[in-house]
Every structure is written in C-alpha cells, then in structure tokens.
PDB file of the backbone (N, CA, C, O) and the ligand in Angstrom, with CONECT records:
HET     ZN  A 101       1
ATOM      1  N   UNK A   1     -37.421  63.238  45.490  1.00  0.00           N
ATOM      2  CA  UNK A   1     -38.346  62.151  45.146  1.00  0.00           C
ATOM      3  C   UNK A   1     -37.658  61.163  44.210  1.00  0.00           C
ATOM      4  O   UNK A   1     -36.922  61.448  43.265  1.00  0.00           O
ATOM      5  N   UNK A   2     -37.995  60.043  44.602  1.00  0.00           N
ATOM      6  CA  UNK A   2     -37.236  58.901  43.506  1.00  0.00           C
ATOM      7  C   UNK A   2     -37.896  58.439  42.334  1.00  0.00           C
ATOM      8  O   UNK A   2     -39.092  58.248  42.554  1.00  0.00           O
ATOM      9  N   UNK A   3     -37.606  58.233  41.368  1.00  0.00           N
ATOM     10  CA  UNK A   3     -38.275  58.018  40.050  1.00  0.00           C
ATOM     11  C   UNK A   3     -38.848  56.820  40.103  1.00  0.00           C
ATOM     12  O   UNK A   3     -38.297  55.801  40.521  1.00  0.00           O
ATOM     13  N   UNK A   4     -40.120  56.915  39.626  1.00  0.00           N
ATOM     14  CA  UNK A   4     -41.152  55.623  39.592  1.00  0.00           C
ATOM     15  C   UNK A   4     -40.295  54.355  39.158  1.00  0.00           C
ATOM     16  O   UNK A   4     -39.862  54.359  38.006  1.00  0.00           O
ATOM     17  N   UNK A   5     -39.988  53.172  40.057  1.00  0.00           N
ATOM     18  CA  UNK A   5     -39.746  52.221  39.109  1.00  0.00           C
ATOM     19  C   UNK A   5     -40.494  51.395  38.145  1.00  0.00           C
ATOM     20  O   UNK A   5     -41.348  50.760  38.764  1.00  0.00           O
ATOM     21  N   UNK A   6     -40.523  51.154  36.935  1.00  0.00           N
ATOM     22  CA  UNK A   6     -41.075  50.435  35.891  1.00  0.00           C
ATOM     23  C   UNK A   6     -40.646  49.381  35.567  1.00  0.00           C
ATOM     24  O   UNK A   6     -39.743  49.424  34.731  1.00  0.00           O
ATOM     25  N   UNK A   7     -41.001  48.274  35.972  1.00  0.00           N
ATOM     26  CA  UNK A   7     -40.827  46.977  35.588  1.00  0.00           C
ATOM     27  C   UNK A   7     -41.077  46.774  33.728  1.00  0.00           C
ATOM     28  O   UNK A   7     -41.978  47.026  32.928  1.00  0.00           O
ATOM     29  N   UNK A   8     -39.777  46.212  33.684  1.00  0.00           N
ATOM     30  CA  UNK A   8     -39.476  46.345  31.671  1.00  0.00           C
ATOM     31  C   UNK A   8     -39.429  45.042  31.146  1.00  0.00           C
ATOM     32  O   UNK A   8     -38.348  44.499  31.376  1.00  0.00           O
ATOM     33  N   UNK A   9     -40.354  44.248  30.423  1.00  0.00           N
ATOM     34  CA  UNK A   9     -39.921  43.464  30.238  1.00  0.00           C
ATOM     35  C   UNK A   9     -39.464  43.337  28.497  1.00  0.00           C
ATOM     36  O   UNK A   9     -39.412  44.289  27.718  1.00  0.00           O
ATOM     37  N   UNK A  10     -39.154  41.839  28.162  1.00  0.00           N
ATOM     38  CA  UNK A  10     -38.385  41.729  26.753  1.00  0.00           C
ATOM     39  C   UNK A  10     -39.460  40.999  25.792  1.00  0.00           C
ATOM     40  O   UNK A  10     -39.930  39.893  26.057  1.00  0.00           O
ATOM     41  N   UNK A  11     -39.806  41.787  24.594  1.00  0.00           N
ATOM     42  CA  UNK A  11     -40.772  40.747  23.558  1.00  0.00           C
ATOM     43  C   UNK A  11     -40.366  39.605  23.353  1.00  0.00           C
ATOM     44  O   UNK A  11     -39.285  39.515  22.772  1.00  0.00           O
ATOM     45  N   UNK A  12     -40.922  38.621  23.663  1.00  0.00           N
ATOM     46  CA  UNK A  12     -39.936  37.177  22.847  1.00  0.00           C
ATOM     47  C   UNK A  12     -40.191  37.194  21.263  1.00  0.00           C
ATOM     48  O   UNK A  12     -39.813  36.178  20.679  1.00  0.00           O
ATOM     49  N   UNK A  13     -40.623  37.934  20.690  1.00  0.00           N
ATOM     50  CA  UNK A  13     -40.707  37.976  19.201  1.00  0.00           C
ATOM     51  C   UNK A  13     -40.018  39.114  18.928  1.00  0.00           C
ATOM     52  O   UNK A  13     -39.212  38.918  18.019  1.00  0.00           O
ATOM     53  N   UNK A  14     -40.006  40.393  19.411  1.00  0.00           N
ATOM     54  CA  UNK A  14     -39.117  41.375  18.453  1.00  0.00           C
ATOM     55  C   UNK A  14     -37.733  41.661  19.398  1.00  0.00           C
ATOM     56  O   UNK A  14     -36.698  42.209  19.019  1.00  0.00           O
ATOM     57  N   UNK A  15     -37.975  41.232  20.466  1.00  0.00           N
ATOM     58  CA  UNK A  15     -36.963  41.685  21.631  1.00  0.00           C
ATOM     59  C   UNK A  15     -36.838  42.873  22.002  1.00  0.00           C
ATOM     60  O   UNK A  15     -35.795  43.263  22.528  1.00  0.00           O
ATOM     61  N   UNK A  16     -38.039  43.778  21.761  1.00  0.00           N
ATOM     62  CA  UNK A  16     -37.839  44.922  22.642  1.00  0.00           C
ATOM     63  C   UNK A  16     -38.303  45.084  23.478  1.00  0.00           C
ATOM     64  O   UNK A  16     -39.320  44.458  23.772  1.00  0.00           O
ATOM     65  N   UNK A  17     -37.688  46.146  24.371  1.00  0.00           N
ATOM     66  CA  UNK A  17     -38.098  45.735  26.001  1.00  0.00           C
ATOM     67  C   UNK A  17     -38.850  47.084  26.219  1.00  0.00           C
ATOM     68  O   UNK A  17     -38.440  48.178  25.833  1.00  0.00           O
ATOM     69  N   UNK A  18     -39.972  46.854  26.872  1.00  0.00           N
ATOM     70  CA  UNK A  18     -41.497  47.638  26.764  1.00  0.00           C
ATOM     71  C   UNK A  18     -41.700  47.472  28.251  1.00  0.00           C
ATOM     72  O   UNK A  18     -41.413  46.376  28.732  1.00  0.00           O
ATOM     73  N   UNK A  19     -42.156  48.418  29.030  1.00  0.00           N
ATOM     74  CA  UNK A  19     -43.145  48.170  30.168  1.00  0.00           C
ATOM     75  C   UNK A  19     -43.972  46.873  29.957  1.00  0.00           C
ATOM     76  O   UNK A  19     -44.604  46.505  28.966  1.00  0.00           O
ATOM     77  N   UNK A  20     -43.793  46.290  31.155  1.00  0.00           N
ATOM     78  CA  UNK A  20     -44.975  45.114  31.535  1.00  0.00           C
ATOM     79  C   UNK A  20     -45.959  45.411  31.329  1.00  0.00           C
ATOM     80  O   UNK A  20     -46.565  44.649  30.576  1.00  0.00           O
ATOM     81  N   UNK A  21     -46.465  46.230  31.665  1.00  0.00           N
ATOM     82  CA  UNK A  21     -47.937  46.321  31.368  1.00  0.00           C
ATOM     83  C   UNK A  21     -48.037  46.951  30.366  1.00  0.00           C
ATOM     84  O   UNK A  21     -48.916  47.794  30.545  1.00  0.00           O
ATOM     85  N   UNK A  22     -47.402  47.057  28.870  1.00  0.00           N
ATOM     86  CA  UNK A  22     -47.881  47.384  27.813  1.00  0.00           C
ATOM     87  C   UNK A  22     -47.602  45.703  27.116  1.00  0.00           C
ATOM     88  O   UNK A  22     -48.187  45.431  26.067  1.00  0.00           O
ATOM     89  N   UNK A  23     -46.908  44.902  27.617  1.00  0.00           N
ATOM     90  CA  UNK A  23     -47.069  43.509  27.230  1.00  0.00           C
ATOM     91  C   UNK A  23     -47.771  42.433  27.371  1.00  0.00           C
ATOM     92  O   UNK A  23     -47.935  42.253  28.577  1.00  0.00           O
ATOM     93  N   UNK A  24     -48.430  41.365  26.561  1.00  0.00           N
ATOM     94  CA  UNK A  24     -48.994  40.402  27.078  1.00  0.00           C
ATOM     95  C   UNK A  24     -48.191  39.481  27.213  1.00  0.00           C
ATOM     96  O   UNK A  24     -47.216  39.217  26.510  1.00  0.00           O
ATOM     97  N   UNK A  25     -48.818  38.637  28.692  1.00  0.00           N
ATOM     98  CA  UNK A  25     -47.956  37.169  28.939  1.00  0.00           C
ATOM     99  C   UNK A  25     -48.744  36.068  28.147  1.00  0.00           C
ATOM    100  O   UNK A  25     -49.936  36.174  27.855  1.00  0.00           O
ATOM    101  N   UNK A  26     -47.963  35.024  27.838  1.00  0.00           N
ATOM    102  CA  UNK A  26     -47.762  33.789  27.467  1.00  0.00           C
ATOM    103  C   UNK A  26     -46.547  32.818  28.142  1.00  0.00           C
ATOM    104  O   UNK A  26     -45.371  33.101  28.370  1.00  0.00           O
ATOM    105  N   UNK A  27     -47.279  31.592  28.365  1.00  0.00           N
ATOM    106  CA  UNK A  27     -47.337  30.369  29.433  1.00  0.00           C
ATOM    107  C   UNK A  27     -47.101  29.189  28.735  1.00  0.00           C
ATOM    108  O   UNK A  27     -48.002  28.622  28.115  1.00  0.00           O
ATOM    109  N   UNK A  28     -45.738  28.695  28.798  1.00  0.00           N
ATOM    110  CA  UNK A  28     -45.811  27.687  28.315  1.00  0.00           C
ATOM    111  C   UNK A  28     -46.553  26.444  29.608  1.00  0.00           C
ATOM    112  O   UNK A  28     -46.297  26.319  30.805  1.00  0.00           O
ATOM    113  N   UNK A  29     -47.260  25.895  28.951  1.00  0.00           N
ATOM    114  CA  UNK A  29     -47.941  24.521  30.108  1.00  0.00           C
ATOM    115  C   UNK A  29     -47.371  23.274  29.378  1.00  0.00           C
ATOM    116  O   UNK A  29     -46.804  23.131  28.294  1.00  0.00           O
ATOM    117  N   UNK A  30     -47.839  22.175  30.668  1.00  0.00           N
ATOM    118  CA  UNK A  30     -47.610  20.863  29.778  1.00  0.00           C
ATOM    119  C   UNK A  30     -48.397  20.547  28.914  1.00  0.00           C
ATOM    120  O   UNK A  30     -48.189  19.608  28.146  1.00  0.00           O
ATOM    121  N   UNK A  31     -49.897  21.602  28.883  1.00  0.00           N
ATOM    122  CA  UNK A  31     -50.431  21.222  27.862  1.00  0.00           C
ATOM    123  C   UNK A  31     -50.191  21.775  26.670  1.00  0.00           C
ATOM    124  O   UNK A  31     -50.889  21.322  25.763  1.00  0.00           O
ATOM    125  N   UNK A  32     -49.318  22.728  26.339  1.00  0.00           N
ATOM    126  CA  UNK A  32     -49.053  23.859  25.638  1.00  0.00           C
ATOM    127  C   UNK A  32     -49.245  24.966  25.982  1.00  0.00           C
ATOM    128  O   UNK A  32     -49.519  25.210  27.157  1.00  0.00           O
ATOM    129  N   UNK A  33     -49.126  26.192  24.788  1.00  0.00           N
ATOM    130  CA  UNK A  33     -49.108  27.583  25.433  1.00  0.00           C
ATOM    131  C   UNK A  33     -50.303  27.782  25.573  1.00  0.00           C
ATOM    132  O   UNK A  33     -51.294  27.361  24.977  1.00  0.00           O
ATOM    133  N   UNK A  34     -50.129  28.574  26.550  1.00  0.00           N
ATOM    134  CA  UNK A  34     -51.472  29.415  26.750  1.00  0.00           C
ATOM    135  C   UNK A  34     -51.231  30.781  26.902  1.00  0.00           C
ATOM    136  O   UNK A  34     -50.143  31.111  27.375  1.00  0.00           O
ATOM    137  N   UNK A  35     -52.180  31.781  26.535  1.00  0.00           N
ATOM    138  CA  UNK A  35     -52.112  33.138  27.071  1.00  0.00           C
ATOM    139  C   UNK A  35     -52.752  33.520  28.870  1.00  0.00           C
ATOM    140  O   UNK A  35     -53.585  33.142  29.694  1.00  0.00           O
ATOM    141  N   UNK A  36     -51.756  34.431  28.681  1.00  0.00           N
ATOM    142  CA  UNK A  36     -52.199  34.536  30.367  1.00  0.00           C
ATOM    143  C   UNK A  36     -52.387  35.892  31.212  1.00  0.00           C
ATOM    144  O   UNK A  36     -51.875  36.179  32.294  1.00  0.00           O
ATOM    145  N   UNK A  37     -53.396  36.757  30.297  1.00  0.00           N
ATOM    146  CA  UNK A  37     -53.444  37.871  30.526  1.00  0.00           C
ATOM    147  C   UNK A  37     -53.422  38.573  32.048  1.00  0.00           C
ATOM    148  O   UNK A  37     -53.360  39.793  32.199  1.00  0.00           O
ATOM    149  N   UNK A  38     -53.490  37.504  33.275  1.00  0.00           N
ATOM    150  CA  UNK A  38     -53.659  37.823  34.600  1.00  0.00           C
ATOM    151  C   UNK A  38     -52.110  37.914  35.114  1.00  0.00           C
ATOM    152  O   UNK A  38     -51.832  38.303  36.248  1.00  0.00           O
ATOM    153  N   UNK A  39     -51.184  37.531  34.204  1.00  0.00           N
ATOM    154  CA  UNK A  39     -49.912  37.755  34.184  1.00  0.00           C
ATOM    155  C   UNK A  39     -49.616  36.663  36.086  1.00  0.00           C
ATOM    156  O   UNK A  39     -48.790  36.927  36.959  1.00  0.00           O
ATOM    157  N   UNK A  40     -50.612  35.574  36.067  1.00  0.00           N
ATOM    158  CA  UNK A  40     -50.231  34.820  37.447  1.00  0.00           C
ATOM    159  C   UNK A  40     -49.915  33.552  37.444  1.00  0.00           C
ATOM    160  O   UNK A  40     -49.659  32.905  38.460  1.00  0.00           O
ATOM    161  N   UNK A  41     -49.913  32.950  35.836  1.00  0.00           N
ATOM    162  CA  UNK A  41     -49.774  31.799  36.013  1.00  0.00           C
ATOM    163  C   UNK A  41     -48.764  30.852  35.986  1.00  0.00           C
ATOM    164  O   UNK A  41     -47.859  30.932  35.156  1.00  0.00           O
ATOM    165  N   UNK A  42     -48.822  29.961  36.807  1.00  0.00           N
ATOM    166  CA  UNK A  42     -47.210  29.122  36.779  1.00  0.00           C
ATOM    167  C   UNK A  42     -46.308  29.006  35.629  1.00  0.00           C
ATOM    168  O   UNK A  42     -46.773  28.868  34.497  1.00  0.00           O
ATOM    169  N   UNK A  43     -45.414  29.039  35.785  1.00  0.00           N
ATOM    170  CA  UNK A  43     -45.003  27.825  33.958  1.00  0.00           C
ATOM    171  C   UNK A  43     -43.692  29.083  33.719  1.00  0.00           C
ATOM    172  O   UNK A  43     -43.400  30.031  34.448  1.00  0.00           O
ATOM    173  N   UNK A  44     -43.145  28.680  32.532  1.00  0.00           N
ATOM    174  CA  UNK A  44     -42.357  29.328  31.753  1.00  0.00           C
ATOM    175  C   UNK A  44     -42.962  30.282  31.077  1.00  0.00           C
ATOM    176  O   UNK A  44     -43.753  29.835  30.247  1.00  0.00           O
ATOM    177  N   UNK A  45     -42.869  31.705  31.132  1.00  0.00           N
ATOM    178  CA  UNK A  45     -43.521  32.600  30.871  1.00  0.00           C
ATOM    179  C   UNK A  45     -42.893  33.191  30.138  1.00  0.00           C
ATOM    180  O   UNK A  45     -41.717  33.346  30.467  1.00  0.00           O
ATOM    181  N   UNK A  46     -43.281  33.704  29.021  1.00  0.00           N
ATOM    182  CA  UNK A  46     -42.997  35.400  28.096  1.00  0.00           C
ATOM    183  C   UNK A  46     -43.609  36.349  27.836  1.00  0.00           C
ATOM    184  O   UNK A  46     -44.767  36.454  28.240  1.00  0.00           O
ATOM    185  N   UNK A  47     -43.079  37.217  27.165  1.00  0.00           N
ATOM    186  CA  UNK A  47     -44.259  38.532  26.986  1.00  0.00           C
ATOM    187  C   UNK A  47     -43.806  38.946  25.172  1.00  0.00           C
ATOM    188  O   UNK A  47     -42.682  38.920  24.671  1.00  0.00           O
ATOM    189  N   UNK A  48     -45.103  39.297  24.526  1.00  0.00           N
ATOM    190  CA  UNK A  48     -45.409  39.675  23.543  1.00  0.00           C
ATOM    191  C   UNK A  48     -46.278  40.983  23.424  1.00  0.00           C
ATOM    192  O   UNK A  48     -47.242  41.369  24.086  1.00  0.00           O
ATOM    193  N   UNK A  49     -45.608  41.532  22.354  1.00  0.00           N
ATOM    194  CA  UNK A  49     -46.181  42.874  22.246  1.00  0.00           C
ATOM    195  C   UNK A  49     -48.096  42.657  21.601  1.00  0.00           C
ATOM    196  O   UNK A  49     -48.143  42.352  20.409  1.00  0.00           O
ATOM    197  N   UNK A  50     -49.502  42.799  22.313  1.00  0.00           N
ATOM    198  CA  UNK A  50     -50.199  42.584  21.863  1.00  0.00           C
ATOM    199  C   UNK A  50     -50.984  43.363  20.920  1.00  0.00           C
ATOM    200  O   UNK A  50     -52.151  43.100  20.628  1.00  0.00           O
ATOM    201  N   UNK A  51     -49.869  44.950  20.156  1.00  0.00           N
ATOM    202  CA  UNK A  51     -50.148  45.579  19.574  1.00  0.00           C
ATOM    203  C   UNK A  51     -49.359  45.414  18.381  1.00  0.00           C
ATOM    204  O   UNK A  51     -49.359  46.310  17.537  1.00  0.00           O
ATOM    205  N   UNK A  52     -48.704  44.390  18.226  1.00  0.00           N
ATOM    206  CA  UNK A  52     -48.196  44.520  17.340  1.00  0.00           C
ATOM    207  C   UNK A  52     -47.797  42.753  16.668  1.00  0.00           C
ATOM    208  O   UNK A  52     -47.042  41.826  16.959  1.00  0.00           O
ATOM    209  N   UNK A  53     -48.956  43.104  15.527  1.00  0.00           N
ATOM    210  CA  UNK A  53     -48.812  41.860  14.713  1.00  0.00           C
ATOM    211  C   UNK A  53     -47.899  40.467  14.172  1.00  0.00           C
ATOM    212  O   UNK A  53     -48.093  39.264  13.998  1.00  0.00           O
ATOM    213  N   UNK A  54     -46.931  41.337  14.050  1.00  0.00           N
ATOM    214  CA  UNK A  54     -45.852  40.674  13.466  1.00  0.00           C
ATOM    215  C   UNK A  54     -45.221  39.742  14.653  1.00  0.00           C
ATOM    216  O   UNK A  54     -44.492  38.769  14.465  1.00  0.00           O
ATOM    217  N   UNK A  55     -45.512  40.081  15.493  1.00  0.00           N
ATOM    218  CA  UNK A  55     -45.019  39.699  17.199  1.00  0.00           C
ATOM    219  C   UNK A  55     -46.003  38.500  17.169  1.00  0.00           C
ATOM    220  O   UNK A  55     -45.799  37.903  18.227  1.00  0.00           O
ATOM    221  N   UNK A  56     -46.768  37.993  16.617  1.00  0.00           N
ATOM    222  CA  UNK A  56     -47.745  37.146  16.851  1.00  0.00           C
ATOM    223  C   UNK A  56     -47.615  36.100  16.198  1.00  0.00           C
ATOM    224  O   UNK A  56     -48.310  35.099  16.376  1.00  0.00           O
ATOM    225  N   UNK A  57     -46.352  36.248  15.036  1.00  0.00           N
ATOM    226  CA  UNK A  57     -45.969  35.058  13.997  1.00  0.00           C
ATOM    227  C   UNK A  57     -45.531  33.775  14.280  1.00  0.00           C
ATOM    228  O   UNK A  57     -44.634  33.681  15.119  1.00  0.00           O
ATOM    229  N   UNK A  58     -46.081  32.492  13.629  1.00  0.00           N
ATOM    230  CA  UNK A  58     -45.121  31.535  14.383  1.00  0.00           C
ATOM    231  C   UNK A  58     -43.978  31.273  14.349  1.00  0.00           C
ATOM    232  O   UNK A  58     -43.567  30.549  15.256  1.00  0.00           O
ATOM    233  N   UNK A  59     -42.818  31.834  13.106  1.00  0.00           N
ATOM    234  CA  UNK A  59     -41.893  31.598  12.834  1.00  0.00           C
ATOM    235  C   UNK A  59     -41.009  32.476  14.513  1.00  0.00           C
ATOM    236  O   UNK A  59     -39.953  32.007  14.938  1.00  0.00           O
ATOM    237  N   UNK A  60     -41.459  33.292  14.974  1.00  0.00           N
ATOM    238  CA  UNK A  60     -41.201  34.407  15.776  1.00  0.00           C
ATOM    239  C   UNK A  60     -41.213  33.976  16.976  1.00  0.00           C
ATOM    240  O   UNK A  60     -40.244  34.142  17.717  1.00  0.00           O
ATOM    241  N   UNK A  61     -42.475  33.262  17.410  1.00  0.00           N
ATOM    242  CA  UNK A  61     -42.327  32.712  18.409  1.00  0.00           C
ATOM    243  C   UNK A  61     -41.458  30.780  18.574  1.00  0.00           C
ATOM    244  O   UNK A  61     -41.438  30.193  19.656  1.00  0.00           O
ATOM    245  N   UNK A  62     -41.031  30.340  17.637  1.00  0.00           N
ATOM    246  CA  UNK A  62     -40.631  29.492  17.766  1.00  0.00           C
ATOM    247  C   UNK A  62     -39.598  29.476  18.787  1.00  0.00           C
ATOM    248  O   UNK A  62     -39.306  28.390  19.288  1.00  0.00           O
ATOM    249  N   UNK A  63     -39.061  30.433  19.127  1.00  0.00           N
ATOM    250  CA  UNK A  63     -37.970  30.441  20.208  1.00  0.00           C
ATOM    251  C   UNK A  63     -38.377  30.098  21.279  1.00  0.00           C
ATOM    252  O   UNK A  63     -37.795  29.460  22.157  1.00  0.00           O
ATOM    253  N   UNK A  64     -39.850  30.691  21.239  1.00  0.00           N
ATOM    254  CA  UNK A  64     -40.223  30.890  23.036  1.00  0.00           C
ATOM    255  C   UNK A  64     -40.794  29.203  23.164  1.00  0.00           C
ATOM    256  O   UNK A  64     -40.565  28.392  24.062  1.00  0.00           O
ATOM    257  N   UNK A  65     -41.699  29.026  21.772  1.00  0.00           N
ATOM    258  CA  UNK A  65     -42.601  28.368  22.547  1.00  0.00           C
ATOM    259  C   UNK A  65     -42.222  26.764  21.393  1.00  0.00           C
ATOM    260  O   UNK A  65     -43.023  25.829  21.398  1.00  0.00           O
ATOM    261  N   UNK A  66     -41.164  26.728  20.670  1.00  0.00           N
ATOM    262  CA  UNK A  66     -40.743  25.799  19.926  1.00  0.00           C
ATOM    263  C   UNK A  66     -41.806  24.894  18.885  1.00  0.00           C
ATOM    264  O   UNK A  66     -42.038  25.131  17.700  1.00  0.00           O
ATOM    265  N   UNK A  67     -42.293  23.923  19.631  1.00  0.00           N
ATOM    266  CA  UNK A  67     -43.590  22.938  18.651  1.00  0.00           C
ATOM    267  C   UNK A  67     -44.755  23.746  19.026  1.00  0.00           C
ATOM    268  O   UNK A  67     -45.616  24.063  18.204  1.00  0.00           O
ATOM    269  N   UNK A  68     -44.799  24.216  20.763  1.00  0.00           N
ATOM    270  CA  UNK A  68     -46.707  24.862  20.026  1.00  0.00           C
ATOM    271  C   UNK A  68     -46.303  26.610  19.491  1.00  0.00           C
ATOM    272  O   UNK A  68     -47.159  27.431  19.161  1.00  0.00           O
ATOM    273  N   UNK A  69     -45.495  26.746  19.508  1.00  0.00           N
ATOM    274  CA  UNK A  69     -45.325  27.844  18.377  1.00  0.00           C
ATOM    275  C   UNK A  69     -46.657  28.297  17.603  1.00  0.00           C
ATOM    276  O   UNK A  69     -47.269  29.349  17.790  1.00  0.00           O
ATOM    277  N   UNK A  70     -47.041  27.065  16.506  1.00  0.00           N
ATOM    278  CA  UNK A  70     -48.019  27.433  15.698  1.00  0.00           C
ATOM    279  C   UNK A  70     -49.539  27.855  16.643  1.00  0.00           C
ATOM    280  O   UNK A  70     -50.291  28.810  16.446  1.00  0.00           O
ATOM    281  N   UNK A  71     -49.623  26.940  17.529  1.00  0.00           N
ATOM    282  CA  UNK A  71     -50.705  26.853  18.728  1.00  0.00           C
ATOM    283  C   UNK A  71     -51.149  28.272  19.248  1.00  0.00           C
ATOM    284  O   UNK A  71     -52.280  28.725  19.422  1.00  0.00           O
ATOM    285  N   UNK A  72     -49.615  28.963  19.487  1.00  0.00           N
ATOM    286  CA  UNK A  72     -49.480  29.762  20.159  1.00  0.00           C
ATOM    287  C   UNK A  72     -49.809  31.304  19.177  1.00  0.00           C
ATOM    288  O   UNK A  72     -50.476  32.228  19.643  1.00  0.00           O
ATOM    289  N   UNK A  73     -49.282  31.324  17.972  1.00  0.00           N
ATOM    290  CA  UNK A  73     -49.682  32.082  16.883  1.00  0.00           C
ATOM    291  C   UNK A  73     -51.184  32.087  16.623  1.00  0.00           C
ATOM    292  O   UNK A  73     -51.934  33.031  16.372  1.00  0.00           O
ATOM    293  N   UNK A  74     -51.498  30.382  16.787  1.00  0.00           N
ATOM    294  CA  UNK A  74     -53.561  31.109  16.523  1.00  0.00           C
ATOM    295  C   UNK A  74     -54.117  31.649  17.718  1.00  0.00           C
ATOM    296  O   UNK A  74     -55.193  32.242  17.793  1.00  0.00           O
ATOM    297  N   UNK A  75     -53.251  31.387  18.737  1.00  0.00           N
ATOM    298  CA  UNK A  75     -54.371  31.744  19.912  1.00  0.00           C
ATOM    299  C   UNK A  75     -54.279  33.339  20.302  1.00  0.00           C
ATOM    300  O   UNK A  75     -55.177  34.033  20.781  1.00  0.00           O
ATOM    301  N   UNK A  76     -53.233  33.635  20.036  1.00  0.00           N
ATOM    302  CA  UNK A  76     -52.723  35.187  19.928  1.00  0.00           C
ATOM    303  C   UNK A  76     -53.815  36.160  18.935  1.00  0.00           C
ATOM    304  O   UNK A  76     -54.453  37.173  19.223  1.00  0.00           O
ATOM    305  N   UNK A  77     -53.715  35.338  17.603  1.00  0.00           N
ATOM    306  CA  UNK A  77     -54.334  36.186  16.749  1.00  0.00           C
ATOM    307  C   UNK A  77     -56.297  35.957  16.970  1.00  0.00           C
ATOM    308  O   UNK A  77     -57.119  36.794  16.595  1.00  0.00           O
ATOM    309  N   UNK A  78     -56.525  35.064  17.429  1.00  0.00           N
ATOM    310  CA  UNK A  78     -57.477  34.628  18.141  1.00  0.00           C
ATOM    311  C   UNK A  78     -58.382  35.817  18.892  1.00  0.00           C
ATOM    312  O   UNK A  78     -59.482  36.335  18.702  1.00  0.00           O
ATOM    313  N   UNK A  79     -57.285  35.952  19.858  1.00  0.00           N
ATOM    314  CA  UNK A  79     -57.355  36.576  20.714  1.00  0.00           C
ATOM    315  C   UNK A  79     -57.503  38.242  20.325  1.00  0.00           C
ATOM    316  O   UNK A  79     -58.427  39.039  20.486  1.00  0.00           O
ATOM    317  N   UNK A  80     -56.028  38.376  19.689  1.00  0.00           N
ATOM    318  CA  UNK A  80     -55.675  40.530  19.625  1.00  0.00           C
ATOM    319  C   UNK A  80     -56.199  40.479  17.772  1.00  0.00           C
ATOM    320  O   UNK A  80     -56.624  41.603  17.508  1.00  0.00           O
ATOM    321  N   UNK A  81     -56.257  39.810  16.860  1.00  0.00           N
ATOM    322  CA  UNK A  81     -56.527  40.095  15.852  1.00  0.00           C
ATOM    323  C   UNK A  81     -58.218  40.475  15.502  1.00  0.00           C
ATOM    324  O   UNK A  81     -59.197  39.771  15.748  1.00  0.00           O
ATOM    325  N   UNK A  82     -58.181  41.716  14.902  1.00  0.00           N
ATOM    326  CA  UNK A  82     -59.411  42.383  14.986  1.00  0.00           C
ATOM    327  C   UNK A  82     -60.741  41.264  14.270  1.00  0.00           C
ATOM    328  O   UNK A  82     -60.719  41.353  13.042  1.00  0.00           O
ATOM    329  N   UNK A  83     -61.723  40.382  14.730  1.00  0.00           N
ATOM    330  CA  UNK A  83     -62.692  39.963  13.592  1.00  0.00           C
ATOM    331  C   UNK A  83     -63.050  40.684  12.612  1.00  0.00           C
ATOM    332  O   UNK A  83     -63.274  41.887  12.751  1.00  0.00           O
ATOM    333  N   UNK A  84     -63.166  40.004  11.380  1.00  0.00           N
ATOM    334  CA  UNK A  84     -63.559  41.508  10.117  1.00  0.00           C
ATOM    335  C   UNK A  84     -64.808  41.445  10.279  1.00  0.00           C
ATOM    336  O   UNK A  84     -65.488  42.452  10.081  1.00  0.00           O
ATOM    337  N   UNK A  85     -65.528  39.943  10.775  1.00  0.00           N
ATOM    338  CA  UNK A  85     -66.613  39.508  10.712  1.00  0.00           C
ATOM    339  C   UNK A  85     -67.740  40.403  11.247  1.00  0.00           C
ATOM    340  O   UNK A  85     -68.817  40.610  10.687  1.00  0.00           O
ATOM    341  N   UNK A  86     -67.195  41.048  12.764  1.00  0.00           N
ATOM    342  CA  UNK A  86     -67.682  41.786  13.717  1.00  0.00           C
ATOM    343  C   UNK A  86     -67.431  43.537  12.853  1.00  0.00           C
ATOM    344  O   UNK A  86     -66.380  43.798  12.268  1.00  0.00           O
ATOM    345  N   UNK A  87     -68.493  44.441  12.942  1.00  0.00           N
ATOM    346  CA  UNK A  87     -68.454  45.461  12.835  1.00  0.00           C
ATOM    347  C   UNK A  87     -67.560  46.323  14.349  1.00  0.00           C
ATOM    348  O   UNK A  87     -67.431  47.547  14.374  1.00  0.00           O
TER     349      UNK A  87
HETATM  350 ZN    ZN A 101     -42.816  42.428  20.050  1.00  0.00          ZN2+
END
C-alpha cells in the first residue's frame, strides 16, 4: 500500500510547512487581501497558520501581503481571534 499523500503547504508568517488543511488561505485581490477559507479563489494566494497568533501579525505578513499587510492582520484576527465580548 502506498502512503497517503499530504499536500504541505508553507506559513507565510512563520514558514513552517503544515498540512493544507491545518492552514488557512489568504488572497491577495486587486482589492486587497482577503481570506479565503474555501481555499478556491483566484489571485496570489498564501497560507497562515489559523492557530496560531503570532502568524496573524502585520509586521509578519508584510512579505506576503506588503501595504494591505495591516488589512490583512485585522481581518485575520477578526476572524480566528477569540471575542472576549462573547462568552
Ligand atoms: Zn504560521
């Protein structure tokens, strides 16, 4: 039997390379980034670890996603950062 292949991809913030599907995608558009959890959408794509915070920084993502960097940092934490607000 041949060993399952696992598609691996690379954090653009810490650079470690994790199963795809333990990563979230992000899309750069012309309108800026977007997240793209259906992992289908056109564009220049990366993957970020969505368990792990520090991966969500803008200084971190400036590589991937350069000026919306910051854009891309609120929409992340937006998104995976727990509300305190919410019980
Ligand atoms: Zn990461």
């Amino acid at each position: 039997m041949k060993p399952k292949h696992v598609p691996e991809r690379m954090c653009v913030a810490c650079r470690r390379r994790r199963p795809k599907r333990e990563l979230l995608r992000v899309v750069l558009t012309p309108e800026g980034p977007v997240i793209d959890p259906s992992g289908k959408k056109p564009g220049r794509g990366a993957y970020v670890c969505p368990d792990q915070p520090e991966c969500w920084a803008e200084k971190r993502l400036r590589r991937f996603a350069g000026a919306g960097a910051a854009a891309l940092a609120q929409a992340l934490n937006a998104l995976l950062a727990p509300a305190p607000e919410n019980p």
